[in-house]
SERO-4910 file (N, C-alpha, C, O; in steps of 0.05 Angstrom, whole numbers):
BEGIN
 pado doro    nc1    nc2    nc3   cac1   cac2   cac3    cc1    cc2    cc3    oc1    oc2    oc3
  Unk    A   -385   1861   3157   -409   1877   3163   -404   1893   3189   -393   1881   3207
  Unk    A   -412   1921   3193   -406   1936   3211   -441   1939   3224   -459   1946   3209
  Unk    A   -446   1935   3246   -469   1939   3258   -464   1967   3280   -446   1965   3297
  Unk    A   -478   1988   3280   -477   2009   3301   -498   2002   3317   -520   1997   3306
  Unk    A   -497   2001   3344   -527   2006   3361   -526   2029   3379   -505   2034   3391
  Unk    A   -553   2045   3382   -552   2072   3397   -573   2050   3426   -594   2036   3424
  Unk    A   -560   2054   3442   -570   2048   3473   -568   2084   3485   -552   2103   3481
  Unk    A   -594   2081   3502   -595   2100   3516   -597   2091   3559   -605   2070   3569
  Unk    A   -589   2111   3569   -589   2106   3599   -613   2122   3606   -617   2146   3601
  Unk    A   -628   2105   3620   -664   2119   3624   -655   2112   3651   -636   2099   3660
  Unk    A   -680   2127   3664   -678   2120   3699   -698   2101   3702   -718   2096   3689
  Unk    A   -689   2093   3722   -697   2069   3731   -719   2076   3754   -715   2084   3777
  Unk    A   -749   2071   3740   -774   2084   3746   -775   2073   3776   -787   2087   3792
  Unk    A   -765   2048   3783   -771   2032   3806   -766   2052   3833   -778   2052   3855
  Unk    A   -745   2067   3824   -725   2088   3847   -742   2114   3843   -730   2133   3853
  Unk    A   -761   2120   3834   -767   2140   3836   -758   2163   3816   -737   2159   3805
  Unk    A   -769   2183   3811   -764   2205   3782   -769   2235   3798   -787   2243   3813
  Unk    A   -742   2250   3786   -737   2270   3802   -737   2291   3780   -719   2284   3765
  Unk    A   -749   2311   3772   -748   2338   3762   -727   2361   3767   -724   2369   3791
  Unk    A   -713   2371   3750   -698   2395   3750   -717   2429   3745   -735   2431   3728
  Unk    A   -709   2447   3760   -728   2465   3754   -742   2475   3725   -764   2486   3723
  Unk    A   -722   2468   3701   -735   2472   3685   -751   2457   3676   -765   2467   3658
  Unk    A   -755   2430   3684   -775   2410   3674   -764   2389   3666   -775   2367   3666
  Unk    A   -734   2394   3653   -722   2360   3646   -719   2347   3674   -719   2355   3698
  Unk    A   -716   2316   3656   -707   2295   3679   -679   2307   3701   -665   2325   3694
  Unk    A   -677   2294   3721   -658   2301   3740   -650   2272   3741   -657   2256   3758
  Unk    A   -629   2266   3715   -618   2253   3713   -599   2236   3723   -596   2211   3722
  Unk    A   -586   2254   3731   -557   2257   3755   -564   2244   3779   -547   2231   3792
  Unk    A   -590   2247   3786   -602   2235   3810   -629   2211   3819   -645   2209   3838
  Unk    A   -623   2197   3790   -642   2174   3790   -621   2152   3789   -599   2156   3778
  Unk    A   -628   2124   3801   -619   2100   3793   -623   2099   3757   -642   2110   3746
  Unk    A   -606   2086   3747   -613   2085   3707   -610   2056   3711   -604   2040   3729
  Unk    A   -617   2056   3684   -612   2024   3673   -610   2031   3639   -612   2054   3632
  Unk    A   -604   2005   3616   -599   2004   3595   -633   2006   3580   -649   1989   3585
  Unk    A   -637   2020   3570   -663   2019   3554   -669   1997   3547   -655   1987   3529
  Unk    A   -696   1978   3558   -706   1957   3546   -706   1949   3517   -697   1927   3509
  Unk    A   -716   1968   3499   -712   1951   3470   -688   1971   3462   -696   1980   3440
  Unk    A   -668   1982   3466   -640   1982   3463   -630   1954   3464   -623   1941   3445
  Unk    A   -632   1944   3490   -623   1921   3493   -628   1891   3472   -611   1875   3465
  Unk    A   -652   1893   3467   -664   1875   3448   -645   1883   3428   -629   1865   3421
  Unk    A   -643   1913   3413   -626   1919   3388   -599   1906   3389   -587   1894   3372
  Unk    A   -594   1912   3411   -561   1899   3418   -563   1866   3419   -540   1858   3414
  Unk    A   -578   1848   3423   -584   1824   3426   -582   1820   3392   -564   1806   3381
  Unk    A   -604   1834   3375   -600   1834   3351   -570   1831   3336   -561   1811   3325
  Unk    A   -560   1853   3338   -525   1862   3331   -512   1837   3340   -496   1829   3323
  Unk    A   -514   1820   3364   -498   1805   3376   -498   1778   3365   -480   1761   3365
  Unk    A   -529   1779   3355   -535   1759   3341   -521   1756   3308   -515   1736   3295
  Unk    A   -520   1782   3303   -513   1784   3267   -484   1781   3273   -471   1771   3255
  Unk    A   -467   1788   3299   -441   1776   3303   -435   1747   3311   -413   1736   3313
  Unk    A   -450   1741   3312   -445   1710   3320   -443   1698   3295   -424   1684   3288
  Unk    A   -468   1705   3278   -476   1690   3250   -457   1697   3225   -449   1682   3207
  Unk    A   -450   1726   3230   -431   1725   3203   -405   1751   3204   -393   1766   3188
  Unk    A   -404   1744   3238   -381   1760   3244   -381   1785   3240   -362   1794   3228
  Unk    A   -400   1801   3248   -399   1826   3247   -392   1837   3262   -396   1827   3284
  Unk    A   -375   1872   3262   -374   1877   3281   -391   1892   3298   -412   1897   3287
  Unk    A   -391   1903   3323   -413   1916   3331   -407   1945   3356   -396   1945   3378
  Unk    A   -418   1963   3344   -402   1983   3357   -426   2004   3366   -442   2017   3352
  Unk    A   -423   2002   3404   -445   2015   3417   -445   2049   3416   -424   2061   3420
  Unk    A   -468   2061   3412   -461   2093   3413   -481   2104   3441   -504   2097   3444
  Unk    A   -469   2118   3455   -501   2137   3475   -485   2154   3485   -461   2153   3489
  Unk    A   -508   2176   3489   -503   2207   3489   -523   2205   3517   -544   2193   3521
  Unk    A   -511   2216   3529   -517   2226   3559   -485   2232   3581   -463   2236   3571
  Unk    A   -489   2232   3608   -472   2246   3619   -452   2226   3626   -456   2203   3618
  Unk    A   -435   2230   3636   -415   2216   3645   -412   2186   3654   -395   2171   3647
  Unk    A   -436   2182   3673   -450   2158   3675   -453   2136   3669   -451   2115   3682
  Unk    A   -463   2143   3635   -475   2129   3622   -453   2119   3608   -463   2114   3585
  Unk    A   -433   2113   3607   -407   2102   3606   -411   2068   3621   -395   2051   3613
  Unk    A   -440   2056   3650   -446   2038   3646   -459   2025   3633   -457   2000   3635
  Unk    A   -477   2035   3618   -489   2012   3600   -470   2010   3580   -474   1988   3568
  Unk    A   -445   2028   3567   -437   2020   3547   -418   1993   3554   -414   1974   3539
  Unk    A   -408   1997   3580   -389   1972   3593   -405   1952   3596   -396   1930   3594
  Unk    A   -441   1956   3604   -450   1929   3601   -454   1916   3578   -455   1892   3574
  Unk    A   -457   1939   3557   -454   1926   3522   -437   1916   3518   -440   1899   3500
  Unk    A   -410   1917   3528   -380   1911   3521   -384   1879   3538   -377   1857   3530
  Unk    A   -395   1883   3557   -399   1850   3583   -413   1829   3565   -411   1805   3565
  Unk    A   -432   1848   3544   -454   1828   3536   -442   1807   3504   -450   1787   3494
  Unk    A   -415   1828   3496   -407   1821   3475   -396   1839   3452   -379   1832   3436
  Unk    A   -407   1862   3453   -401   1885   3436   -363   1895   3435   -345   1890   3451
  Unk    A   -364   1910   3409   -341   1907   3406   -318   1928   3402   -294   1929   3398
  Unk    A   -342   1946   3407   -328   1974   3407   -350   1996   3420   -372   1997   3409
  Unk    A   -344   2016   3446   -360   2036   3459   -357   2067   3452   -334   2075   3450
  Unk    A   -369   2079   3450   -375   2107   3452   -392   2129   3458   -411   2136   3445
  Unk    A   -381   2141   3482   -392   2153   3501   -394   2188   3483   -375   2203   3485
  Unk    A   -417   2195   3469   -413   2224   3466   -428   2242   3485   -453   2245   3483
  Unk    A   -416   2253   3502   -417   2274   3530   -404   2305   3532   -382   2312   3526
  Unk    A   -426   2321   3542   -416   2355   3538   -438   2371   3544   -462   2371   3537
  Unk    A   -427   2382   3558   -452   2403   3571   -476   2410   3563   -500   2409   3568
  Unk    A   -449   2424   3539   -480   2438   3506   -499   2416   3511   -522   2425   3509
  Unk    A   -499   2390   3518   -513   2379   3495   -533   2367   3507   -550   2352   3498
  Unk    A   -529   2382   3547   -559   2379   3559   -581   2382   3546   -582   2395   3525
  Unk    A   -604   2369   3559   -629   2377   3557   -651   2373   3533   -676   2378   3532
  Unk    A   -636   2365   3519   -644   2363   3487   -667   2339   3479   -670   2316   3486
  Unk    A   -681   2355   3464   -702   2344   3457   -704   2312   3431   -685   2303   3418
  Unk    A   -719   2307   3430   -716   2285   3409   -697   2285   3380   -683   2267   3370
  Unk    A   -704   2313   3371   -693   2332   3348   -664   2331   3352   -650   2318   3337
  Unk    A   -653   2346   3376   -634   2350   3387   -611   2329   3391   -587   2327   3384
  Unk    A   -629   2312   3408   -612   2285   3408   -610   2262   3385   -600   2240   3389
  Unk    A   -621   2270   3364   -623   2248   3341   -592   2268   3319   -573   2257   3307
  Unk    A   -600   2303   3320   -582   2307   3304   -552   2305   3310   -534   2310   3294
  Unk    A   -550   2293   3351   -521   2295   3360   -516   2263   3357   -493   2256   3351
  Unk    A   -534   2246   3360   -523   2220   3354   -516   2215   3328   -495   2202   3324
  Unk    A   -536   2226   3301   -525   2229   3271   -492   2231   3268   -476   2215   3259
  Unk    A   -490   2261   3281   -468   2283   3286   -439   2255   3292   -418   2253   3281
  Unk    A   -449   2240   3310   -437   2219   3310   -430   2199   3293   -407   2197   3286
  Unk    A   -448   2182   3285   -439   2165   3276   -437   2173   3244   -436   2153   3230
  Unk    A   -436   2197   3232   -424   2206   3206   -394   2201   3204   -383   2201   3182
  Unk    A   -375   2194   3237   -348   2190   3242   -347   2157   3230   -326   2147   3223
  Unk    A   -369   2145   3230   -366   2108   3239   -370   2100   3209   -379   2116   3192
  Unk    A   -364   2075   3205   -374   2065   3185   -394   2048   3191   -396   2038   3214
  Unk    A   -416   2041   3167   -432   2026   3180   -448   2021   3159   -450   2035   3139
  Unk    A   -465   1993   3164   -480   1978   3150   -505   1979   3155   -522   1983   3138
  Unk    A   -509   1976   3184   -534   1970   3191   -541   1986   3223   -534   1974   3243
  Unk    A   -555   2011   3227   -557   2020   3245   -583   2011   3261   -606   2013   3252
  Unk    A   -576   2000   3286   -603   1988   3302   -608   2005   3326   -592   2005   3345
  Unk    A   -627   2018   3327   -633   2033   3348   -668   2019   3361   -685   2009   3346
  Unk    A   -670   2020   3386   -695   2016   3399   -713   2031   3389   -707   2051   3375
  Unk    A   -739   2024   3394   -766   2030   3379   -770   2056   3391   -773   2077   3379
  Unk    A   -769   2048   3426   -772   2082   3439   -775   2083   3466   -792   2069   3477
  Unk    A   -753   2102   3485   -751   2101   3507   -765   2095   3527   -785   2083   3519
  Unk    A   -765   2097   3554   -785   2080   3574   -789   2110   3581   -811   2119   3587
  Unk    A   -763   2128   3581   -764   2161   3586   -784   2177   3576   -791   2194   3592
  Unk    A   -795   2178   3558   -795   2205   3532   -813   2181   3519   -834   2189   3529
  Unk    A   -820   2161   3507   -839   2140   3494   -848   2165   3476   -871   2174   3476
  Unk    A   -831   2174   3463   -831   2193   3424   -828   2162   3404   -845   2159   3385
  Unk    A   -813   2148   3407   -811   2131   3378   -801   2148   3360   -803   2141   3337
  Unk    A   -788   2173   3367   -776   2190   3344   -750   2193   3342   -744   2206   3323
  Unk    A   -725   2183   3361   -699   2193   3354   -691   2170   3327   -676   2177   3309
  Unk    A   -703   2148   3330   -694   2128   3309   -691   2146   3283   -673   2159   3273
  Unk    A   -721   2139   3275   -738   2140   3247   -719   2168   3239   -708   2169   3217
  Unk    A   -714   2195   3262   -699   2222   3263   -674   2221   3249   -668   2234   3228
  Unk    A   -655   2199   3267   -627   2198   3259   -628   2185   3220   -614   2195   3203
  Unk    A   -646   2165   3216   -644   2160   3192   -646   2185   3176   -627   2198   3167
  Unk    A   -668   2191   3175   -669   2222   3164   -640   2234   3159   -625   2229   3140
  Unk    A   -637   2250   3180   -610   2259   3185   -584   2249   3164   -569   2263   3151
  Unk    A   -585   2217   3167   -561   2210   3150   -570   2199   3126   -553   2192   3110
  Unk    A   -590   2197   3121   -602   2195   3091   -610   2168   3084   -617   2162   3061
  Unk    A   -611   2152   3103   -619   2120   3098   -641   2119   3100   -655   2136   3111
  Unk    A   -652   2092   3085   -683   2085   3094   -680   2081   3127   -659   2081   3140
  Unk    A   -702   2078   3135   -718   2059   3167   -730   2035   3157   -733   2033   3133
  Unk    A   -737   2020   3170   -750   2003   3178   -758   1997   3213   -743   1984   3228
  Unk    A   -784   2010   3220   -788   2005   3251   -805   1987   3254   -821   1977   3237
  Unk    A   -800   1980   3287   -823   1962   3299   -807   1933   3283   -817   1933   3261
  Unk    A   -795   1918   3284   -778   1904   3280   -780   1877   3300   -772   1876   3323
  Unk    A   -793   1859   3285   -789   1829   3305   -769   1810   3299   -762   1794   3316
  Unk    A   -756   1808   3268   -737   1794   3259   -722   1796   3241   -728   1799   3217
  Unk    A   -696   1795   3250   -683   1811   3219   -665   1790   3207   -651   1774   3220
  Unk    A   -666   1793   3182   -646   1763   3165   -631   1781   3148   -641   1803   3145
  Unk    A   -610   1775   3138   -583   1791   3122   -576   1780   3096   -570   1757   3097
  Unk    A   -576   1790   3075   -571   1775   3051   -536   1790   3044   -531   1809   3029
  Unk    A   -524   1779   3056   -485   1792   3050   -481   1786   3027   -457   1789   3023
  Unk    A   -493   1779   3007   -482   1780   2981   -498   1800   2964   -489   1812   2944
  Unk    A   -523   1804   2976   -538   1822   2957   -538   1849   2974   -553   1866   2964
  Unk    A   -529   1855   2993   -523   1863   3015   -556   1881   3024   -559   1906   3025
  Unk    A   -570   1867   3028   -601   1875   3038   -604   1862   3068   -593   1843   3079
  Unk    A   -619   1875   3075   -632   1868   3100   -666   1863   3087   -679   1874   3069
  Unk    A   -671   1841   3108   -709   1828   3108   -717   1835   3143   -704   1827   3162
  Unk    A   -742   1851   3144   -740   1853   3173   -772   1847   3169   -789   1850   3151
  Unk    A   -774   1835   3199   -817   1828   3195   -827   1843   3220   -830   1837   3244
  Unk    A   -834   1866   3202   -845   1885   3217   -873   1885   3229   -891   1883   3213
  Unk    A   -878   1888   3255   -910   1894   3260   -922   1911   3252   -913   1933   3245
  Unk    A   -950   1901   3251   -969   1923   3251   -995   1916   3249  -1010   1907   3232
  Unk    A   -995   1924   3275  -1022   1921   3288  -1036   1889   3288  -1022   1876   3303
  Unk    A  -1055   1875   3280  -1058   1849   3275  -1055   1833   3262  -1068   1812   3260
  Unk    A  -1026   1844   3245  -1010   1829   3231   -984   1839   3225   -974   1856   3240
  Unk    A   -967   1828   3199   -941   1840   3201   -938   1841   3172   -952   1828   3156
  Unk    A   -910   1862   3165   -894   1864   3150   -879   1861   3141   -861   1872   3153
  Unk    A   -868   1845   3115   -836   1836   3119   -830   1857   3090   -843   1861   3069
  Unk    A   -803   1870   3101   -796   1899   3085   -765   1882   3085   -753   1867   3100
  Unk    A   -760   1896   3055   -733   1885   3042   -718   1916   3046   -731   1936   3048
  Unk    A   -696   1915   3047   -678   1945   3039   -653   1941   3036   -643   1923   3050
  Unk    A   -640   1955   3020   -612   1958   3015   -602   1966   3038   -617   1982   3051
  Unk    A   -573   1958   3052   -553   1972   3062   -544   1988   3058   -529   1986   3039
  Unk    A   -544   2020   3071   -541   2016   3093   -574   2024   3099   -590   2032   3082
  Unk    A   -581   2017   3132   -611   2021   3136   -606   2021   3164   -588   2007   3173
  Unk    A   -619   2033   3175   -627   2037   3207   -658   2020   3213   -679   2018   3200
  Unk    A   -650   2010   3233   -669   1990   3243   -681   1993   3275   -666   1991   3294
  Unk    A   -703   1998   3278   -720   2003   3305   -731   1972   3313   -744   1955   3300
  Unk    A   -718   1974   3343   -727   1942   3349   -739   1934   3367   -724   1925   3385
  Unk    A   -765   1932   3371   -788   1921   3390   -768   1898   3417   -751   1884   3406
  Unk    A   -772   1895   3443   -768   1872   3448   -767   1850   3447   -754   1834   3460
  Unk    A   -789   1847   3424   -793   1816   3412   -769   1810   3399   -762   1786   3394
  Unk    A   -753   1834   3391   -736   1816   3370   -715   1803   3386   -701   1791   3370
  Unk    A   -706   1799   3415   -698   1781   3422   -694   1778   3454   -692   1800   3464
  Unk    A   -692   1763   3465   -682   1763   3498   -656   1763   3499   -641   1746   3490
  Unk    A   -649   1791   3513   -623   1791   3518   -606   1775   3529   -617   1763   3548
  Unk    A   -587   1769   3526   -563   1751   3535   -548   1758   3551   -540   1781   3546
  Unk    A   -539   1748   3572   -527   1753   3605   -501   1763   3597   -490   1756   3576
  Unk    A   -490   1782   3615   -461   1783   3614   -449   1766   3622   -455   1758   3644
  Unk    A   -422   1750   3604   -404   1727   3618   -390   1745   3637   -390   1769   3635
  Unk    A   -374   1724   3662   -356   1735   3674   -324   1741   3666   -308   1753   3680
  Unk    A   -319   1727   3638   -309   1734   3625   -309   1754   3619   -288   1766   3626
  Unk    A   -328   1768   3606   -343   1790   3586   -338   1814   3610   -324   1833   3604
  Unk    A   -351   1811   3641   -341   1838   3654   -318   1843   3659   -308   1866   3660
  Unk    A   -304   1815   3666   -269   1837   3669   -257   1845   3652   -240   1863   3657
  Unk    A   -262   1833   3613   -260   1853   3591   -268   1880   3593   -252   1899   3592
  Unk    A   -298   1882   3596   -304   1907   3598   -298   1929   3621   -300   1953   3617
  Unk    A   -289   1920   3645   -281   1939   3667   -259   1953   3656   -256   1977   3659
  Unk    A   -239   1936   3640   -211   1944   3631   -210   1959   3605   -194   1977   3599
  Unk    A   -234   1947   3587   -241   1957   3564   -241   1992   3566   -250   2004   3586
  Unk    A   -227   2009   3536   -222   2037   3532   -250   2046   3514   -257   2039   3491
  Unk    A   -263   2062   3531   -291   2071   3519   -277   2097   3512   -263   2109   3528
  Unk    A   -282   2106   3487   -284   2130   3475   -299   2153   3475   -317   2156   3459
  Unk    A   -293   2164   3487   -306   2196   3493   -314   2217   3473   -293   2227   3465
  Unk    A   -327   2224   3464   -329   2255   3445   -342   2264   3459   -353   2257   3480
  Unk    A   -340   2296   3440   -356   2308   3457   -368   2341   3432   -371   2338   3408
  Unk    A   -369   2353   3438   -387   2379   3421   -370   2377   3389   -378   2375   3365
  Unk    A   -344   2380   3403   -320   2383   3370   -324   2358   3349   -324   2357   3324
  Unk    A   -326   2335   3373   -321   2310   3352   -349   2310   3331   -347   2295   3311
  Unk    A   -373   2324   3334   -398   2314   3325   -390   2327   3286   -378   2347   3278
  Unk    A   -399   2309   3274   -397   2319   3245   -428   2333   3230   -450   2324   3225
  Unk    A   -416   2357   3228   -439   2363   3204   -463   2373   3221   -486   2374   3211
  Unk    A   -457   2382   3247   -473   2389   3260   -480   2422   3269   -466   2438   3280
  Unk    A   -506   2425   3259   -497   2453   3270   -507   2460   3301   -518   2446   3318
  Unk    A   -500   2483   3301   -497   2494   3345   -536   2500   3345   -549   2499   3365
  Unk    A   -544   2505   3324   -572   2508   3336   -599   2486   3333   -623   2488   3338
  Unk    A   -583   2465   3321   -600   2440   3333   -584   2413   3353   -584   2389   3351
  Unk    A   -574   2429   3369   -563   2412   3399   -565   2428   3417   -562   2453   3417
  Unk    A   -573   2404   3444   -576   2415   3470   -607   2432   3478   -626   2435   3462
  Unk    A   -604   2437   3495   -629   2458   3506   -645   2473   3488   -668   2473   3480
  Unk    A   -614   2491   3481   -627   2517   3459   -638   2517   3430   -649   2534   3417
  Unk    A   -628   2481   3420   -633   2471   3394   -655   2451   3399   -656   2428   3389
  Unk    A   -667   2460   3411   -697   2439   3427   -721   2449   3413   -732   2467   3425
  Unk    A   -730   2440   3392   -753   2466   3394   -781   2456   3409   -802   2468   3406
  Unk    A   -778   2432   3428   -795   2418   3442   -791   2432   3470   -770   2427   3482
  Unk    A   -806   2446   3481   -808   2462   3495   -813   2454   3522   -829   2472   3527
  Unk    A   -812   2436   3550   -839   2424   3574   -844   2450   3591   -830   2461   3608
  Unk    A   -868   2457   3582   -886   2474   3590   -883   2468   3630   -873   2485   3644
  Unk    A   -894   2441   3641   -895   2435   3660   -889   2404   3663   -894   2388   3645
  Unk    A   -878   2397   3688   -868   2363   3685   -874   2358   3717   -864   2374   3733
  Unk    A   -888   2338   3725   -894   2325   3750   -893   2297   3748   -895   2282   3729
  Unk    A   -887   2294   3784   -889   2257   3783   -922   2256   3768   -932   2273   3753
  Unk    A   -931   2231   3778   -958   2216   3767   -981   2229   3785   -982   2225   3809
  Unk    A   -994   2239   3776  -1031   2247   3796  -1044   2220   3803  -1054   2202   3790
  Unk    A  -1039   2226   3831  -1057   2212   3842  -1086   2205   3841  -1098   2221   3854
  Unk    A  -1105   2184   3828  -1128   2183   3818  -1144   2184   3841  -1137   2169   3860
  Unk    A  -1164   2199   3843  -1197   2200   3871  -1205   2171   3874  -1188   2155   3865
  Unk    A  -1219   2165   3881  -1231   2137   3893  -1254   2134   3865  -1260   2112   3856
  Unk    A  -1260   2147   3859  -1281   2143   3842  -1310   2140   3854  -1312   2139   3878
  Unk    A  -1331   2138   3839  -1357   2137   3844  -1364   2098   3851  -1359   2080   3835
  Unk    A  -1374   2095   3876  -1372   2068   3880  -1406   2063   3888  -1416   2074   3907
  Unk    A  -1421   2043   3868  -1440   2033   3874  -1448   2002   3890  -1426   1992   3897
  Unk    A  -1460   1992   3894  -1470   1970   3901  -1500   1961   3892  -1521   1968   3903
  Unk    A  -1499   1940   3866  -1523   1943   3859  -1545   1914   3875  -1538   1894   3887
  Unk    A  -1564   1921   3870  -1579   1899   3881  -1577   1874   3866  -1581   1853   3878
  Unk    A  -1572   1874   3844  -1578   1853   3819  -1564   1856   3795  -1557   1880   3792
  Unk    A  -1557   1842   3777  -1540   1836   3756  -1550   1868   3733  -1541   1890   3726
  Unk    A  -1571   1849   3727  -1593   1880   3720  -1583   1907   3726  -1571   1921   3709
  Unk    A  -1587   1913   3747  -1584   1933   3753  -1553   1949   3755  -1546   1972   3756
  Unk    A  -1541   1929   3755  -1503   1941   3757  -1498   1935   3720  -1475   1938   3712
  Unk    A  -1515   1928   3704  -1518   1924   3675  -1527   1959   3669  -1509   1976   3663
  Unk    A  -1550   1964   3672  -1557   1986   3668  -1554   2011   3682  -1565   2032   3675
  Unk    A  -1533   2006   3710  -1517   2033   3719  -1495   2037   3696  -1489   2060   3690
  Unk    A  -1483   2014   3682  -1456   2023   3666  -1474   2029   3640  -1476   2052   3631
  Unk    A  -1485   2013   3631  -1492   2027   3607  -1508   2059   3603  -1510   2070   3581
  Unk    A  -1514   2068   3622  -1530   2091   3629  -1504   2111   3631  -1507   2132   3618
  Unk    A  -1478   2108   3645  -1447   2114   3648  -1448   2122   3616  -1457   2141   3602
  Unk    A  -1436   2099   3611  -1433   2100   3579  -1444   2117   3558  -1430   2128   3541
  Unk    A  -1475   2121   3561  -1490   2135   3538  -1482   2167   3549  -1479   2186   3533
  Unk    A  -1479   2170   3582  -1485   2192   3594  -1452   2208   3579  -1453   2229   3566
  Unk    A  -1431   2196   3582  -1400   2205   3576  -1394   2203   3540  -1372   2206   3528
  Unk    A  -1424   2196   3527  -1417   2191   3490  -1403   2165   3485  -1394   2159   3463
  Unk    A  -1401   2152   3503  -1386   2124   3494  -1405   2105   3471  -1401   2088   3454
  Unk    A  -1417   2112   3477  -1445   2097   3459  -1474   2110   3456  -1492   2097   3444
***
């Protein structure tokens, strides 16, 4: 069984978020970290390698950088990295970046593609559900548990939704969107990092992508446009009362309420 997972490098909101004049992130100049339910996906993969030896092979598209989370995928257990990086392929929108990761892994073989539900960056929930598209497989998102039938070669995943769940059957191959529920990630051994410091991550870049054409990558293959992009607005203090009685701080909100159509 061949498992692919797409991890992405988001910035790390704690350090602060910096703008480029045209409105994308200023990437280059935030602390990053590994995308939260990336990680979960990869916990997933690591898990279907443990259970029936699969292999598992990390993909992410961003700049040069981002060459560490794939070495922390490699720390955590993964078994093969690939870094696809190239100028063109700034700036790119959900569209953009789903048809250059496709563009990718059309090179890989693969069974079971696990991508995160949706960035901490951008919170679209669309490069997943995108890339399937792209390569012609079903989806299955929102993902709390997934079981493998290798002889009938299906995947069972028990999908949320909303105040209850779904459990969806599908043939291999299938791309899979994975909530953090589906597992707590597992520590890097110290084993695991001096593999991966030494470990040979693979590079592509604009040539290697398959089947891709030049006007859905990067900036100019964006058709998602940011009009304008700022840190967070600072909220006013608000309107602050003091009521005399229960009563009366009862019927300042409900009076709120009817006044704004809430009720």
């Amino acid at each position: 069984m061949k498992v692919v997972v797409c991890v992405k490098q988001v910035p790390d909101t704690k350090g602060g978020v910096k703008f480029k004049p045209d409105g994308t992130l200023d990437r280059g100049a935030m602390l990053a970290i590994m995308n939260p339910d990336d990680k979960a996906g990869l916990e997933a993969a690591l898990k279907l390698k443990d259970q029936y030896g699969a292999e598992v092979t990390v993909v992410t598209m961003g700049l040069p950088k981002a060459d560490a989370v794939l070495r922390e995928a490699l720390a955590m257990g993964a078994d093969k990295a690939i870094l696809v990086t190239d100028r063109v392929l700034g700036g790119a929108d959900t569209w953009a970046t789903s048809s250059t990761i496709a563009g990718a892994i059309r090179n890989l073989e693969y069974d079971i593609v696990i991508t995160g539900r949706q960035a901490i960056d951008g919170d679209t929930a669309q490069v997943g559900p995108q890339i399937s598209e792209h390569l012609g497989i079903p989806v299955i998102s929102y993902a709390e548990e997934i079981s493998v039938d290798e002889k009938e070669k299906t995947v069972t995943v028990k999908r949320q939704f909303e105040d209850r769940y779904h459990m969806v059957k599908a043939k291999m191959p299938v791309l899979i969107t994975a909530l953090s529920e589906l597992g707590e990630p597992r520590y890097m051994t110290p084993g695991g990092i001096f593999d991966a410091f030494d470990a040979e991550v693979t590079v592509w870049g604009r040539a290697d992508l398959k089947d891709v054409a030049d006007e859905n990558i990067g900036l100019k293959g964006s058709p998602t446009q940011i009009a304008k992009a700022s840190d967070k607005v600072k909220k006013g203090a608000g309107e602050k009362i003091t009521p005399d009685s229960t009563d009366e701080a009862v019927k300042y909100i409900l009076g709120k309420l009817d006044e704004k159509h809430v009720i």
